[in-house]
VEXTI-724661 format. One record per residue: residue in three letters; x, y, z of N, C-alpha, C, CB in turn. Coordinates in steps of 0.001 Angstrom, whole numbers, plus 500000, padded with zeros to 6 digits. Glycine has a CB too. Example, Ala and Ser with C-alpha at 12.3 -4.5 7.8 and 13.67 -1.06 7.14 Angstrom:
BEGIN
ALA513190494310507800512300495500507800513200496700507800511308495527509046
SER512850497750507080513670498940507140512900500030507870514084499402505725
This chain:
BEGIN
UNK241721558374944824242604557384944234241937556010944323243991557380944942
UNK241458555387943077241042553805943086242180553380944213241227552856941330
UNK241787551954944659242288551027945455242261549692944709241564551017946715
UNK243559549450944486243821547720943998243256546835945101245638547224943830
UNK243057546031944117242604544611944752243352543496945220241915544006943946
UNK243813543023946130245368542341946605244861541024946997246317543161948056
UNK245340540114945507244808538579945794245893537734946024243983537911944599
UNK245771537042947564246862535850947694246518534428946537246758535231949536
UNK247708534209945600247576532681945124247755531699946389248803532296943934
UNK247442530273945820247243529303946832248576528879947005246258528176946511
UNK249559529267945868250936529169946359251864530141947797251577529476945027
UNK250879530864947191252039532157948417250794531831949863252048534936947614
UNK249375531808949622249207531136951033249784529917951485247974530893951245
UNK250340528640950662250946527999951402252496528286952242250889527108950689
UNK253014528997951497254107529512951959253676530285953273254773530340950890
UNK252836530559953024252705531598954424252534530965955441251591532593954517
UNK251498529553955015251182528689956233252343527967956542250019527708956040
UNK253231527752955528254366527277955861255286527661957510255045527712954649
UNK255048529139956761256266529566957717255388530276959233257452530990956718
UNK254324530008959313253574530198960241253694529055961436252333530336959635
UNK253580527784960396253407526244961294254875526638961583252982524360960370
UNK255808526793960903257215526330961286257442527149962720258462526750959996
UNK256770528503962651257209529213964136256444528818965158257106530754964212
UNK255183528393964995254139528134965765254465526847966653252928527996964890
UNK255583525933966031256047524682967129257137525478967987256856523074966279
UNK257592526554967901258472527428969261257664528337969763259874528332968883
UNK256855529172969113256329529745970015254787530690968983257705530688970861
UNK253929529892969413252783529636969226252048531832968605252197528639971033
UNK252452532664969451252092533677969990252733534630969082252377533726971366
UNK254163534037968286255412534766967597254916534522966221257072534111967915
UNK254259533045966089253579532956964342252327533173964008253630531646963681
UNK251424534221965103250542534883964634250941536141964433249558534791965278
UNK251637536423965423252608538439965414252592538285963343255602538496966596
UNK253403537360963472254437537382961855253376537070961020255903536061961563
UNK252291536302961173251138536376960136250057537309960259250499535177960061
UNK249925538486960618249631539362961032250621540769959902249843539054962624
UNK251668540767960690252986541325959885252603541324958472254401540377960067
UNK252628539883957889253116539818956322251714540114955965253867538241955593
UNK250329539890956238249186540272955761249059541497955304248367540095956525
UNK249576542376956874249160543951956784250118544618955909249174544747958246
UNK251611544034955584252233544615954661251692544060953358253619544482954859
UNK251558543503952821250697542885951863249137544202951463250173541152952758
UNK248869544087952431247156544733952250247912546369952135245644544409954126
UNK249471547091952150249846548112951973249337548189950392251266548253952408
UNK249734546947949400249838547407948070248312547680947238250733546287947340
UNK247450547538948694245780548494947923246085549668947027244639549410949283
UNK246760550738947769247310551976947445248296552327946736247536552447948244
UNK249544551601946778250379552190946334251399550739945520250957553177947579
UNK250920550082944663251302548518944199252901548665944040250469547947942531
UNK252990549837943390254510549948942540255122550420943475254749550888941172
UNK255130550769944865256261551067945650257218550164945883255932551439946731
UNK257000548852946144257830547611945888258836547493944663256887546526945734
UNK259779547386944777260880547443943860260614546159942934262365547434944654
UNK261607546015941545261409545085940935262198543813941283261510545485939825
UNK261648542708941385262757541849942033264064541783941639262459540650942002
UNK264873542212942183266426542151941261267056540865940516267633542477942282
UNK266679540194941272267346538644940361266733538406939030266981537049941210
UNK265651538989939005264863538737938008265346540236936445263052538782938903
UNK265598540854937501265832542252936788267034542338935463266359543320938067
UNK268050541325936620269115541097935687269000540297934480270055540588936321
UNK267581539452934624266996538552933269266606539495932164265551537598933622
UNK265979540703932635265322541674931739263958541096932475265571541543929839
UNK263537540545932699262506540299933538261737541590934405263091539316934431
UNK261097542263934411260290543222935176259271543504935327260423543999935092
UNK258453541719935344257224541744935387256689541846937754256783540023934197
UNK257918541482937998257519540799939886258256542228940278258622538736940785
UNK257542542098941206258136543500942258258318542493943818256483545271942510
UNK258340542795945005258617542255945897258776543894946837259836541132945581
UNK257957543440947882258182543848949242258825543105950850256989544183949395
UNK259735543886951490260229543081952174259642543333953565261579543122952013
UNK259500542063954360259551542583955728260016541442956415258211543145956309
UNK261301541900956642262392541151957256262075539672958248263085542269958147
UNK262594538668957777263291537894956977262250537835955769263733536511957669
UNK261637537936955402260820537178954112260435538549953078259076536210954761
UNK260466537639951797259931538797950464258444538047950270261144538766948575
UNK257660539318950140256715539111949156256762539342948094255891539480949292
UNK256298538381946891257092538443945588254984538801944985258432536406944932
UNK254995539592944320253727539773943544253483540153942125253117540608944124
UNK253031540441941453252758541203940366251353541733940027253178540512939392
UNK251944542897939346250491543699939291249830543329937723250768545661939485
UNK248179543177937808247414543603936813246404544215937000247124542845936168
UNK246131544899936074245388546008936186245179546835937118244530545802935969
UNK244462546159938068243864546955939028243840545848940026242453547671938637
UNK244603544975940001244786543554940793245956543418941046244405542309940152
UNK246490542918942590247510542909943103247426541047943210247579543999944444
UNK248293540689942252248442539189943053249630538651943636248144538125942200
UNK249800538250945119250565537942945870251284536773945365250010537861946961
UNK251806536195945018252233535027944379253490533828944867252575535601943194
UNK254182535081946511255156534194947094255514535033947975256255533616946287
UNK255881533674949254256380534579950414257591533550950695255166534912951860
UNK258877534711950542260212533711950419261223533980951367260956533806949039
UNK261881533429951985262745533672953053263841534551952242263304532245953811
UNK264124535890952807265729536787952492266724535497951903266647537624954358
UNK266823534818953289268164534404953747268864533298952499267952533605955377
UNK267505533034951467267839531884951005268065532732949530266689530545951224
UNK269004531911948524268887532141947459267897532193946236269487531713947385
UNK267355533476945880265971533234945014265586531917943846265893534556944147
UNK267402531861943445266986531113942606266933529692942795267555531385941706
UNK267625529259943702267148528091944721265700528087945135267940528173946061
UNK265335528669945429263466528721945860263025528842944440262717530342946992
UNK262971529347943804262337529317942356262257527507941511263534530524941324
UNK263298527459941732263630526243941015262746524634941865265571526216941087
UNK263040525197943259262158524230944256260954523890943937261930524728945498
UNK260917525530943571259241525618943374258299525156942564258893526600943200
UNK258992525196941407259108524114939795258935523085939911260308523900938995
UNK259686522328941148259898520823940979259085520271941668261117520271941291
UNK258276521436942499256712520635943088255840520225942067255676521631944008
């Protein structure tokens, strides 16, 4: 079985560094565990891209280009081409997608 290629954008690495710095001022030891975490689930979609569901908020647009994998609290939001996995966002559960979407715009 080929193996996809799983590229972080510079958006979803900032997010990541985001939420890395944010744990790393409580406890230094807990926001490498979790950047560790979201990498290795991330580096899952070599193999198997489409196991990740389609993002639902998006689904209800007719939209079914993003899939998203979760590992609790945060989604990885990606989409596939070809033979390329690009990571494109790492978003907190807790918050409303389309609130983060729209944020995201207004950078």
């Amino acid at each position: 079985m080929a193996e996809y290629k799983v590229l972080w954008t510079e958006s979803a690495r900032t997010d990541l560094e985001t939420i890395v710095d944010f744990i790393a001022e409580e406890d230094p030891r807990n926001a490498l565990s979790v950047l560790e975490k979201l990498e290795k689930r991330a580096r899952t979609l070599r193999q198997f891209p489409e196991r990740g569901r389609i993002v639902s908020e998006l689904r209800t647009l007719d939209v079914f280009l993003y899939r998203e994998l979760i590992q609790r609290p945060w989604r990885i939001i990606y989409r596939i081409v070809e033979k390329r996995v690009y990571v494109l966002a790492v978003l907190d559960c807790r918050r409303e997608l389309t609130s983060l979407l729209l944020e995201r715009l207004a950078r």
